[in-house]
C-alpha positions, 0 to 999 in steps of 0.5 A: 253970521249974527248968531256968534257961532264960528262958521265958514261959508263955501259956494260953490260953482255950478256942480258936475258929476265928473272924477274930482280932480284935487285941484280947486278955485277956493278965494273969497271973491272970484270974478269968474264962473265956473264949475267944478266936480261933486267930489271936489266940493265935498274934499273943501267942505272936510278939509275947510272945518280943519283949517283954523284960516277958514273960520269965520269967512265966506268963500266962492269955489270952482275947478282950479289949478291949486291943489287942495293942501295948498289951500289955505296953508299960508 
């Protein structure tokens, strides 16, 4: 972060070994725990080097509701 380097920053939940769903959890502070599937984590991490919103900020990530084109889309 000190370097000036554009970065994102994605952690994520504990990891599972389940079918992705394309539905996450990806907010910047979440107060819950949880878990979410290898293959979904790996969609955020692609999908969030794409998105301009996502420079430069750190995100917590779990299985949601939210599919994941509508992360970040606003």
């Amino acid at each position: 972060m000190q370097s000036g380097l554009n970065y994102t920053i994605v952690r994520s939940g504990g990891l599972t070994d389940e079918p992705g769903t394309g539905k996450v959890n990806l907010q910047e502070n979440i107060s819950e725990f949880g878990t979410i599937p290898r293959e979904n984590v790996a969609e955020v991490l692609t999908y969030v080097l794409t998105v301009p919103r996502a420079e430069n900020k750190t995100f917590e990530l779990i299985q949601g509701i939210t599919q994941l084109s509508e992360i970040l889309a606003y």
